[in-house]
SEVEXKOL-997687 format. One record per residue (C-alpha): x, y, z; residue number from 1. Coordinates in Angstrom, 3 decimals, always signed. Each point is the difference from the previous one (the first is absolute). Layout:
N
+----------+----------+----------+-----+
!       c1 !       c2 !       c3 ! pos !
+----------+----------+----------+-----+
!        X !        Y !        Z ! NUM !
...
+----------+----------+----------+-----+
! end
This chain:
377
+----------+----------+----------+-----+
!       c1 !       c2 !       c3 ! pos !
+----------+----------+----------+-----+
!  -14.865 !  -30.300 !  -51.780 !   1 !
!   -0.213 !   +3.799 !   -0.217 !   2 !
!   +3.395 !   +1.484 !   -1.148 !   3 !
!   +1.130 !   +3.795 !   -0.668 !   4 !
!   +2.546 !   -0.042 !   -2.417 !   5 !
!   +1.873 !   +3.949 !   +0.708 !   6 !
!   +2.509 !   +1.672 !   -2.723 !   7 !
!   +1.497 !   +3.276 !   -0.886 !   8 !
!   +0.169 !   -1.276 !   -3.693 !   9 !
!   -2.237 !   -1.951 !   -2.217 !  10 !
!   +1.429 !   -0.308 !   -3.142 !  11 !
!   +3.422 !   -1.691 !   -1.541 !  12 !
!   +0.944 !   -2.818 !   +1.582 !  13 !
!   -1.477 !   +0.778 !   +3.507 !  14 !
!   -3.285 !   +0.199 !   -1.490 !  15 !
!   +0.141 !   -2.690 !   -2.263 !  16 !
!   +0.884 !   -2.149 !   +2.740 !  17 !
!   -2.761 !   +1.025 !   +2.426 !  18 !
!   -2.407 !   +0.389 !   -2.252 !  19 !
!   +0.617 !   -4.238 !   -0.731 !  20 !
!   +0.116 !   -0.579 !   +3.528 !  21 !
!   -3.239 !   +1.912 !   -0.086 !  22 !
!   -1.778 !   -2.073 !   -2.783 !  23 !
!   +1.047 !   -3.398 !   +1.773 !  24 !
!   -1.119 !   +0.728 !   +3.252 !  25 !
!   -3.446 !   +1.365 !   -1.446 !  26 !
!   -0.129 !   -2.790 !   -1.984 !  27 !
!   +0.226 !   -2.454 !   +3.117 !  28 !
!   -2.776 !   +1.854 !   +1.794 !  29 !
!   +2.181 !   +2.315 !   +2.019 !  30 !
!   -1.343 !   +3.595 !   +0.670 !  31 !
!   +2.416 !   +2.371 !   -1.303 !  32 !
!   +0.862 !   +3.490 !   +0.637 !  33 !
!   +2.192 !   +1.708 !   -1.648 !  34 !
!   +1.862 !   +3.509 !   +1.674 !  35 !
!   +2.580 !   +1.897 !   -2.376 !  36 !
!   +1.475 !   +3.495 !   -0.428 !  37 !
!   -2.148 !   +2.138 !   -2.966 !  38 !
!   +3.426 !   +1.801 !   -1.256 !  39 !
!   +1.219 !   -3.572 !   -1.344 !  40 !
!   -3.041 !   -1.901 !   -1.108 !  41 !
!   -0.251 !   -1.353 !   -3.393 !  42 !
!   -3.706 !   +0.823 !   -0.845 !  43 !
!   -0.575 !   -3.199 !   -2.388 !  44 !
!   +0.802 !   -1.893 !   +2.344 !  45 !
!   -1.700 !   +1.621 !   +2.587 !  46 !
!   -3.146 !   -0.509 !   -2.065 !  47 !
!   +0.841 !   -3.737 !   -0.631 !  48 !
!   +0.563 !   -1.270 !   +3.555 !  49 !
!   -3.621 !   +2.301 !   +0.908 !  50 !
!   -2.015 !   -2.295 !   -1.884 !  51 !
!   +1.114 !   -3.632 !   +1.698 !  52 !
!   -2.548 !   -1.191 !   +2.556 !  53 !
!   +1.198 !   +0.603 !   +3.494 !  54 !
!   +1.720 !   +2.366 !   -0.518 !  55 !
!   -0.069 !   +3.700 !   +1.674 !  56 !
!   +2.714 !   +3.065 !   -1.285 !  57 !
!   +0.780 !   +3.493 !   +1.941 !  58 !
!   +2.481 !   +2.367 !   -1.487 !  59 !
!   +1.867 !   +2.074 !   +2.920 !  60 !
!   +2.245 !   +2.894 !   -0.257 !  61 !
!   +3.815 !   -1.385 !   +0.816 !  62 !
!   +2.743 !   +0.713 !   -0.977 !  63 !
!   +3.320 !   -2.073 !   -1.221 !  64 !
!   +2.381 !   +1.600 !   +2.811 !  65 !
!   -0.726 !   +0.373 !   +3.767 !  66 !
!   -2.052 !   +3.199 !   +0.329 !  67 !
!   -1.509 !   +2.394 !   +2.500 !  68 !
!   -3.869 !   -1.054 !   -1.268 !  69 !
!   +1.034 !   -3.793 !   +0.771 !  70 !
!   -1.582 !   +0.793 !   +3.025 !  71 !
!   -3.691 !   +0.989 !   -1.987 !  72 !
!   +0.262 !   -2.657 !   -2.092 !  73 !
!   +0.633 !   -2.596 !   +2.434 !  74 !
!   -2.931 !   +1.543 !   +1.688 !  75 !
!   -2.175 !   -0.294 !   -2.761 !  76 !
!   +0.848 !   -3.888 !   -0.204 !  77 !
!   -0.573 !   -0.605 !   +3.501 !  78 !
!   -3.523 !   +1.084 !   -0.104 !  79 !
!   -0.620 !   -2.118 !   -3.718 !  80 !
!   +1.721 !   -3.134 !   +1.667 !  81 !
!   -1.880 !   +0.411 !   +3.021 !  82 !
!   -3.310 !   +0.840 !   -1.590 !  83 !
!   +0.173 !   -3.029 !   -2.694 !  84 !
!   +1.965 !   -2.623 !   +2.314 !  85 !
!   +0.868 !   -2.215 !   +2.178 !  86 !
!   +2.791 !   -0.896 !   -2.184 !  87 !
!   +1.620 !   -3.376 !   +0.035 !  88 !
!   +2.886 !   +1.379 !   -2.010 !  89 !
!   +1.673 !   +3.019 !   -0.851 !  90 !
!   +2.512 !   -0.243 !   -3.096 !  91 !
!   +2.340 !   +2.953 !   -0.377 !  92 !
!   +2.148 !   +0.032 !   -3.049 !  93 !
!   +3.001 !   +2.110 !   -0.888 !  94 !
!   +1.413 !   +2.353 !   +2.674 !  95 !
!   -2.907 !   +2.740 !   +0.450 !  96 !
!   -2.677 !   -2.315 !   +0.044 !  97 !
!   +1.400 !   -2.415 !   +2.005 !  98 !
!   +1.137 !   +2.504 !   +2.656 !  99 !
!   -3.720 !   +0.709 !   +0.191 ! 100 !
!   -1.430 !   -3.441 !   +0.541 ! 101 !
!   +2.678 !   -0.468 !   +2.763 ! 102 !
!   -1.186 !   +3.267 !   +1.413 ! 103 !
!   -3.496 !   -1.112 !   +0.257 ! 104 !
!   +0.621 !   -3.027 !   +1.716 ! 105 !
!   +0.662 !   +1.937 !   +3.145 ! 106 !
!   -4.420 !   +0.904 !   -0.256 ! 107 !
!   -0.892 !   -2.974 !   -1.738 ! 108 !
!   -0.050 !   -3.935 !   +0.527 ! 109 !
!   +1.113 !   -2.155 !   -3.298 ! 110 !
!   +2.705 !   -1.666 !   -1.195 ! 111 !
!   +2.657 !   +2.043 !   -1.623 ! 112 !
!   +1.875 !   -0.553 !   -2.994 ! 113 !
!   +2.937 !   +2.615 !   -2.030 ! 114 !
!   +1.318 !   -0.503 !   -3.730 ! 115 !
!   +2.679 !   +2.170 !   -0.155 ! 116 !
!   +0.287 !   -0.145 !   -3.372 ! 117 !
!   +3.909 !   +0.348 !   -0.295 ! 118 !
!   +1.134 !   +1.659 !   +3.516 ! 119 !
!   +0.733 !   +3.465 !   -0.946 ! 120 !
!   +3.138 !   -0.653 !   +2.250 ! 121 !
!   +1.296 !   -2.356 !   -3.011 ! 122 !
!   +0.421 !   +3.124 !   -1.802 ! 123 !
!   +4.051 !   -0.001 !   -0.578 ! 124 !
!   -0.011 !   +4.312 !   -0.323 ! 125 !
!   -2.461 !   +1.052 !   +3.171 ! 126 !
!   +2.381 !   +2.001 !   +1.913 ! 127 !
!   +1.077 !   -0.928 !   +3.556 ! 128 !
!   -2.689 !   +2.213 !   +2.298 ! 129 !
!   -2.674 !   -1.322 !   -2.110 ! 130 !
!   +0.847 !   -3.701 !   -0.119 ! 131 !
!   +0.717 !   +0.585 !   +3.920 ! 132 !
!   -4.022 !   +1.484 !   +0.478 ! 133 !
!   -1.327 !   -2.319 !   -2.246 ! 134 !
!   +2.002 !   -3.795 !   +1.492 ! 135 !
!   -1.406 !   +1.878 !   +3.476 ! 136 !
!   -3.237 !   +0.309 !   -1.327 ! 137 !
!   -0.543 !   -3.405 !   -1.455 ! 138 !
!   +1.308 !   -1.652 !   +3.188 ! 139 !
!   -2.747 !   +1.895 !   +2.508 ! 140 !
!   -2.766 !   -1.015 !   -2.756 ! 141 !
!   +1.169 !   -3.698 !   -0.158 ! 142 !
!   -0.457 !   -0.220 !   +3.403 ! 143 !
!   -3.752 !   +0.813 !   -0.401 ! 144 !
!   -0.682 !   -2.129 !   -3.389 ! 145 !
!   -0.934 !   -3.946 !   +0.098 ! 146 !
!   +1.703 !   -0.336 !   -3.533 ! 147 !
!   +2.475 !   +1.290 !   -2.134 ! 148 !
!   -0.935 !   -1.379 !   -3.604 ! 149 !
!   +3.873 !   +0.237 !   -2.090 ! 150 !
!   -0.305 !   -0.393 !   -3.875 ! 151 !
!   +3.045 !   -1.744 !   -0.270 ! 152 !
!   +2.732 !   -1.630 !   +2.095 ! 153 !
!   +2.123 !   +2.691 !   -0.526 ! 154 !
!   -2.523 !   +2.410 !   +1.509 ! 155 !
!   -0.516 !   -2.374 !   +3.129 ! 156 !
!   +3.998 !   +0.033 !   +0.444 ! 157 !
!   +0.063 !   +3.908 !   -0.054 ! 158 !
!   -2.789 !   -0.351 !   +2.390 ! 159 !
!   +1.334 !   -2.311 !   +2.719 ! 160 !
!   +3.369 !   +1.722 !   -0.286 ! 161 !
!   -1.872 !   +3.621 !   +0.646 ! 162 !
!   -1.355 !   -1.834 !   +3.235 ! 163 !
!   -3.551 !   -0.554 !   -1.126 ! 164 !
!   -0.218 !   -3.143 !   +1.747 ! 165 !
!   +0.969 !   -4.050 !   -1.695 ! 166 !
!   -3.263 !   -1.057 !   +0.914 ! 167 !
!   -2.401 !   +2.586 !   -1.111 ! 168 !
!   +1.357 !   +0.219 !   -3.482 ! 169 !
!   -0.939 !   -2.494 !   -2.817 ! 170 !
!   -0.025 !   +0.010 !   -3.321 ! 171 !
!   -2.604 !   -0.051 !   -2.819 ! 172 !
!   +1.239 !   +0.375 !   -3.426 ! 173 !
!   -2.476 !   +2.082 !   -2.520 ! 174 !
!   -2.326 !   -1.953 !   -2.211 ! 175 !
!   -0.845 !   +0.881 !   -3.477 ! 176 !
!   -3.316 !   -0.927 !   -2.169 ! 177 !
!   +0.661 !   -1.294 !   -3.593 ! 178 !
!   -0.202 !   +3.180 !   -2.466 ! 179 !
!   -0.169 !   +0.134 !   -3.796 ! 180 !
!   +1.173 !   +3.592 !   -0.972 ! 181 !
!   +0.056 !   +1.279 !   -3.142 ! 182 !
!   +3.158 !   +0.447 !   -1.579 ! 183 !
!   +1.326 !   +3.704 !   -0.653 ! 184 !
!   +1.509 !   -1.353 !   -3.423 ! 185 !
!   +3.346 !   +1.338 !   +0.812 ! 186 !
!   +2.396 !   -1.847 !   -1.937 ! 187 !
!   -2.006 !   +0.544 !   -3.453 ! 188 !
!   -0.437 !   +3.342 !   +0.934 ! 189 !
!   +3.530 !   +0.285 !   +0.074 ! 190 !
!   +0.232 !   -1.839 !   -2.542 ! 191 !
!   +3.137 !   -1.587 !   +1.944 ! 192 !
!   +2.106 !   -2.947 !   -1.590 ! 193 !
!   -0.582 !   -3.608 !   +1.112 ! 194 !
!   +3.477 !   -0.334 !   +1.275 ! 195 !
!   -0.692 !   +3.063 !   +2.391 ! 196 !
!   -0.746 !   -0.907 !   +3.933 ! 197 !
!   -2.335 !   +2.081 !   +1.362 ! 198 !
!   +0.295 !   +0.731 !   +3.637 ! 199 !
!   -2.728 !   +1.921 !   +2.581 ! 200 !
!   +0.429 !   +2.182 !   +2.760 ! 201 !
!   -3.440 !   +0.283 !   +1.545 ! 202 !
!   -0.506 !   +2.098 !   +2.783 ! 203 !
!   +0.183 !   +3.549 !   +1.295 ! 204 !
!   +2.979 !   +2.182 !   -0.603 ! 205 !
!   +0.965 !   +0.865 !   +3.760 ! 206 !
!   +3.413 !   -0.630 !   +1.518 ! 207 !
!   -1.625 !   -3.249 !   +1.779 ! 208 !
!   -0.219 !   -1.993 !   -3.451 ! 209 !
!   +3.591 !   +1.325 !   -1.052 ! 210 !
!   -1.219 !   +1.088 !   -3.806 ! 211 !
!   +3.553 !   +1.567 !   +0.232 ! 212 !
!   +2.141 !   -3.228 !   +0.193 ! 213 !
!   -1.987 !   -1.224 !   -3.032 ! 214 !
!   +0.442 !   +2.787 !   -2.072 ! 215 !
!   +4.038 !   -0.446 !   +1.134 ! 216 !
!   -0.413 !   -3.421 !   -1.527 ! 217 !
!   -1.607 !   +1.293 !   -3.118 ! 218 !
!   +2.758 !   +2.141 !   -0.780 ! 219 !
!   +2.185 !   -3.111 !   +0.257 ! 220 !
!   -1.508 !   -2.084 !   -2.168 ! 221 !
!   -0.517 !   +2.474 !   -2.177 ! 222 !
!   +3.632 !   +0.312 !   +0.008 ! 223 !
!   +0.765 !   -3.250 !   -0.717 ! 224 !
!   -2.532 !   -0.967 !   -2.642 ! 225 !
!   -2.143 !   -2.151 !   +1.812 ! 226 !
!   -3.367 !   -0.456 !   -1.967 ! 227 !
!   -2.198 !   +0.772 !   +2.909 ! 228 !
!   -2.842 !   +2.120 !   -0.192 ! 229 !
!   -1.623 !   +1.768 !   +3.356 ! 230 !
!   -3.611 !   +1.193 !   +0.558 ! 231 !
!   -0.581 !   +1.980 !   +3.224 ! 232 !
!   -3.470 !   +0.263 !   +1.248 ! 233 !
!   -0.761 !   +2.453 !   +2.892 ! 234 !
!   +0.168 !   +3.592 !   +0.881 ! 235 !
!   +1.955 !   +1.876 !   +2.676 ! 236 !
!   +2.379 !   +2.754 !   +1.239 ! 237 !
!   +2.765 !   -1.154 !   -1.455 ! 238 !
!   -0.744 !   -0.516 !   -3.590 ! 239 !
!   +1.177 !   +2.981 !   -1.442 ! 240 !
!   +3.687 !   -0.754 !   +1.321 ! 241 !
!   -0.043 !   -2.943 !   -0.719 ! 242 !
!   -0.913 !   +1.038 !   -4.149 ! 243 !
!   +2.936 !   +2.560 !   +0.688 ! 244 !
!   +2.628 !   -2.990 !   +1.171 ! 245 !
!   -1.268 !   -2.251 !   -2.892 ! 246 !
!   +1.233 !   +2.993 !   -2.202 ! 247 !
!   +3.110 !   +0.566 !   +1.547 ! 248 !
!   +0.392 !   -3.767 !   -0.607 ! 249 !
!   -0.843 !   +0.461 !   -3.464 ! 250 !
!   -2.934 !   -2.870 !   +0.353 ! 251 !
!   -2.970 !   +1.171 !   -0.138 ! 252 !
!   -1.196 !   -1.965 !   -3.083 ! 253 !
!   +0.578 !   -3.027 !   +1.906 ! 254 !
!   -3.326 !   +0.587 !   +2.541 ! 255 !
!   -3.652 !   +0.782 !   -0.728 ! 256 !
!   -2.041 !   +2.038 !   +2.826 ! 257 !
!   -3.281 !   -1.137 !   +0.057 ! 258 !
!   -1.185 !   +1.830 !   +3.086 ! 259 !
!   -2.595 !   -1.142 !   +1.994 ! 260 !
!   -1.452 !   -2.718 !   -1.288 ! 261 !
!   -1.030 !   -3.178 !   +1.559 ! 262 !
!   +3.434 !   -2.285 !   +0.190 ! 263 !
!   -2.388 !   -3.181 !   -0.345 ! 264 !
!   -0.377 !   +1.053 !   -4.288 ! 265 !
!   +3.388 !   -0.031 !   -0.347 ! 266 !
!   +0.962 !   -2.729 !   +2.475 ! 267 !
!   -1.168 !   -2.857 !   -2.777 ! 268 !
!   +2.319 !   +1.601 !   -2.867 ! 269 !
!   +3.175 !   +0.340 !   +2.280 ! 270 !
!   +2.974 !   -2.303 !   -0.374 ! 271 !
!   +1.481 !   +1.352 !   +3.329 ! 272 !
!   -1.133 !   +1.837 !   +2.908 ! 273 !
!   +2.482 !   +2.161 !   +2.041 ! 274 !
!   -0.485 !   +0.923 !   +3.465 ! 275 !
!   +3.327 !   +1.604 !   +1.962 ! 276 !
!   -2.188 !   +1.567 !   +2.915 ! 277 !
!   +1.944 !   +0.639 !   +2.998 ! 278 !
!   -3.270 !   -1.210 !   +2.187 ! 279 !
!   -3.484 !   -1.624 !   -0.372 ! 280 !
!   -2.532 !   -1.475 !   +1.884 ! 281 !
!   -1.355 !   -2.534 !   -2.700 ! 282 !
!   -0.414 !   +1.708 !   -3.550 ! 283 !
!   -2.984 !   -1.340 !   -1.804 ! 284 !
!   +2.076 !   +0.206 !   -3.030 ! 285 !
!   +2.094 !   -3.128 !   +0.511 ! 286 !
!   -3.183 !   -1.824 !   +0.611 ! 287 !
!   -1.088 !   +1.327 !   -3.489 ! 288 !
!   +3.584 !   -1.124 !   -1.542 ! 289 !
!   -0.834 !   -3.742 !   +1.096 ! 290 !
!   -3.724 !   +0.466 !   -1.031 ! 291 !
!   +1.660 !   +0.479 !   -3.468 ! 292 !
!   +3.209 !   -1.700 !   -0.113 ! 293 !
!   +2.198 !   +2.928 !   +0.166 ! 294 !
!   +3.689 !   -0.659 !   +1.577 ! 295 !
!   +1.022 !   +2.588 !   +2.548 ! 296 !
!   +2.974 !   +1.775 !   +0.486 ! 297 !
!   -0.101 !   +1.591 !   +3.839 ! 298 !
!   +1.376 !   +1.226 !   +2.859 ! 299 !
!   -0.196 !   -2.408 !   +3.319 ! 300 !
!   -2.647 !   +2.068 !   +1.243 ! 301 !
!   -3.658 !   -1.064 !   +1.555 ! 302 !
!   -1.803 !   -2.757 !   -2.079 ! 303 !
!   +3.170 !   -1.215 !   -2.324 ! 304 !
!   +0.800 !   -2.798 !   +2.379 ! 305 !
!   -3.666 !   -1.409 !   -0.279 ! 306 !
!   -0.345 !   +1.108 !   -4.088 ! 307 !
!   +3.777 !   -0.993 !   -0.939 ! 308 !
!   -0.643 !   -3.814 !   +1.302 ! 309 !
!   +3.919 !   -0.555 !   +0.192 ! 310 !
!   +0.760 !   +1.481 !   -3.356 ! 311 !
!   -2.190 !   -1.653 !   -1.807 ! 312 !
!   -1.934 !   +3.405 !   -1.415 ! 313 !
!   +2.573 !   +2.522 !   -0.031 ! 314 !
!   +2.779 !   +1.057 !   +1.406 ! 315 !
!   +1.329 !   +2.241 !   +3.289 ! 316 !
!   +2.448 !   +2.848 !   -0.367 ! 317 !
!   +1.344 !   +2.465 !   +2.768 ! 318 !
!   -1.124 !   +2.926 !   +0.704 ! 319 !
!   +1.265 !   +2.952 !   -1.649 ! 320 !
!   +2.128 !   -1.314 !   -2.491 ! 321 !
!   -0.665 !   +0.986 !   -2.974 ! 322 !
!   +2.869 !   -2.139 !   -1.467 ! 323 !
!   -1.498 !   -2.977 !   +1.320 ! 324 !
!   -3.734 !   +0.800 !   -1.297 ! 325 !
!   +1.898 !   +0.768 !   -3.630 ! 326 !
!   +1.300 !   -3.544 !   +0.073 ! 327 !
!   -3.068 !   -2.310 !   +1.196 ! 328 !
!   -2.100 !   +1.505 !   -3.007 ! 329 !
!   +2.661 !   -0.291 !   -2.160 ! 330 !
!   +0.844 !   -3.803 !   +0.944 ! 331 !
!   -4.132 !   -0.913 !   -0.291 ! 332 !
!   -0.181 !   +1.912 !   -3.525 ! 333 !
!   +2.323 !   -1.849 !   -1.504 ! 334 !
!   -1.331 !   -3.025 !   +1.411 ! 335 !
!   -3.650 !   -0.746 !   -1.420 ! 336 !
!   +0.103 !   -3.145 !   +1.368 ! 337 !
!   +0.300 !   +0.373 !   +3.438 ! 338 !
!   -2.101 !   +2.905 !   +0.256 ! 339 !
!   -3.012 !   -2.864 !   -1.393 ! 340 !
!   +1.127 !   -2.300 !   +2.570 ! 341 !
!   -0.495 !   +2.970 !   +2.506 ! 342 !
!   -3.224 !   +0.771 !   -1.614 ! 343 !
!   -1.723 !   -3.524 !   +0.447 ! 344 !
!   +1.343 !   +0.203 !   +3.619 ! 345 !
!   -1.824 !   +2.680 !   +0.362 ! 346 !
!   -3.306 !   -0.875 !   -1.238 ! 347 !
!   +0.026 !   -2.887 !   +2.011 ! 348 !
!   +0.916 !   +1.765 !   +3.444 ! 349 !
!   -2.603 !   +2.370 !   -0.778 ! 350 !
!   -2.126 !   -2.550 !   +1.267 ! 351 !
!   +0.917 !   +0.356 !   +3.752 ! 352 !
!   -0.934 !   +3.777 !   +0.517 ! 353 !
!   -3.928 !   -0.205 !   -0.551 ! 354 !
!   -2.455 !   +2.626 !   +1.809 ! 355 !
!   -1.649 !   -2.617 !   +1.836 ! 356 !
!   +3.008 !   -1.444 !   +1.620 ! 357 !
!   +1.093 !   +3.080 !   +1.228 ! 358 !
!   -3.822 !   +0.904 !   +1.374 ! 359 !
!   +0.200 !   -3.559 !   +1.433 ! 360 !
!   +3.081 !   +0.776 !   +1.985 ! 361 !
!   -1.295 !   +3.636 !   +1.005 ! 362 !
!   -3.708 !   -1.640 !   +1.109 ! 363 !
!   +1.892 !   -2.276 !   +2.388 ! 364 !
!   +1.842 !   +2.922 !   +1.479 ! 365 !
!   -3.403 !   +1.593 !   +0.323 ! 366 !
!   -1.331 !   -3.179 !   +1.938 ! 367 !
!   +3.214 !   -1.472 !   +2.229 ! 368 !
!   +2.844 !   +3.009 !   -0.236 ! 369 !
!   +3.879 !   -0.969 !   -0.663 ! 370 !
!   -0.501 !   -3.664 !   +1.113 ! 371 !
!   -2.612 !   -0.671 !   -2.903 ! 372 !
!   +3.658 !   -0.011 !   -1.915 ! 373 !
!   +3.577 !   -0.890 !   +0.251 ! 374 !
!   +1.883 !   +2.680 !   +0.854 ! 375 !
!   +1.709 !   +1.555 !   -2.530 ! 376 !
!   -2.408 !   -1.468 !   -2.209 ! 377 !
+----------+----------+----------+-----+
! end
């Protein structure tokens, strides 16, 4: 098959999971193309996916929000699509780029296939005009896609209840390949005491992943004596109020900033990971935790219900409740036991979210559409 794989982003998650998608469908012979926005591109891995056989990368100008100069750039992949096609599929993923595969199905012939990548209608602080242009929006494009690819079955929920349409919408849980990181050394660098739990927050510090109802929690344990240590890895806008509130809350010795680094060196050291987001697609983080056997403390948000497996490796709190957060660390660092128990769950469900699974169910989509799987499967 020829496929065009179009996104405004390729880096984080979006462009680890295309760029895997990429590799397996090279791999099995497929010719690849591969479309994405040059303002969000992660240049290593531009240069890694360039040197697989099959495969064929463009760099256009788009941009993250809806635009005047959509209409140039959709221009300008109209005449590469027509110039290096047919195409039997065209693979949008995340909002931008799959509002431009949909797009050129109204020139082109091909099956057509969108992975939102968590519905930016999921988001619980879009005010009412946009969530109103964007649920509008989404409904005229479902109409024209073959497709709609959820993470997780919470995604596919928000999706059918948004009107997207039962049968178009399946899901195909992310896949992960078996990594062997090296450690950052934290806890000897810290040179923290044996009896001291150390929890992660990995992830970017944006309103979305809620670094402000874990700092809450910090300040609570802190309060109370809990032996908990907490290492935050990512960058964002919010970080200097959130050093500010950890101040105010008198515990800032009780978290490390490590900045950007790459969560998979300190995922092996953790003995928790925390994840209160108030939405998600399917973080590759909690694939990472059960890679290494790291219980989970998170939100019910995208990917839990798959990770989780009943309880099994972590445990669910609300949302927003700091309280709540506080109290499910506090319960799992006082019990070692349980949280081993958790971790050889984890290890072992690991096992079910492979790269080649999830390329198997995607290929089928490719090939047969919605009926090559049970819906809502």
């Amino acid at each position: 098959m020829r496929i065009a794989l179009i996104t405004e982003t390729f880096s984080t998650g979006v462009g680890r999971h295309v760029a895997d998608l990429m590799e397996e469908l090279s791999g099995r012979g497929h010719e690849v193309h591969l479309l994405y926005g040059q303002q969000r591109g992660d240049p290593a891995l531009v240069r890694t996916v360039q040197a697989w056989p099959r495969v064929h990368v463009r760099s256009l100008a788009m941009r993250r929000a809806p635009h005047v100069r959509d209409v140039q750039s959709l221009w300008v992949l109209w005449r590469y699509l027509a110039a290096h096609g047919p195409f039997d599929v065209l693979h949008g993923h995340s909002s931008k780029g799959g509002a431009y595969a949909r797009l050129m199905t109204l020139l082109l012939r091909g099956r057509c296939l969108y992975t939102p990548h968590a519905l930016i209608t999921l988001a619980p602080d879009l005010g009412l005009p946009a969530r109103l242009v964007y649920s509008a929006a989404e409904r005229m494009l479902a109409r024209l896609t073959d497709t709609i690819v959820c993470c997780s079955a919470d995604e596919r929920a928000h999706a059918v209840a948004l009107g997207l349409g039962a049968r178009r919408c399946v899901v195909v849980p992310h896949g992960i390949r078996a990594f062997d990181a090296p450690s950052l050394n934290l806890r000897r660098r810290l040179e923290l005491p044996r009896d001291v739990v150390l929890a992660g927050f990995i992830g970017r510090l944006e309103s979305q992943k809620a670094p402000d109802l874990l700092v809450e929690a910090v300040g609570l344990l802190h309060a109370r004596g809990v032996p908990v240590h907490f290492a935050i890895a990512g960058e964002g806008t919010l970080r200097a109020g959130l050093e500010r509130r950890l101040d105010d809350l008198g515990a800032r010795q009780s978290v490390t900033w490590l900045g950007p680094v790459d969560g998979r060196r300190l995922m092996s050291e953790l003995d928790l990971l925390v994840m209160p987001s108030r939405y998600e697609g399917f973080p590759y983080v909690l694939l990472e935790a059960l890679h290494c056997g790291v219980p989970v403390i998170a939100t019910p948000v995208g990917g839990v219900v798959e990770t989780n497996a009943g309880g099994t490796c972590g445990t669910v709190v609300p949302h927003n409740d700091a309280p709540a957060l506080a109290q499910a660390i506090e319960q799992l660092a006082f019990d070692s036991a349980r949280r081993s128990q958790m971790a050889q769950s984890a290890r072992g469900h690991a096992r079910c979210f492979s790269v080649a699974a999830m390329a198997d169910r995607i290929e089928a989509l490719y090939r047969a559409g919605p009926s090559a799987l049970s819906i809502g499967t």
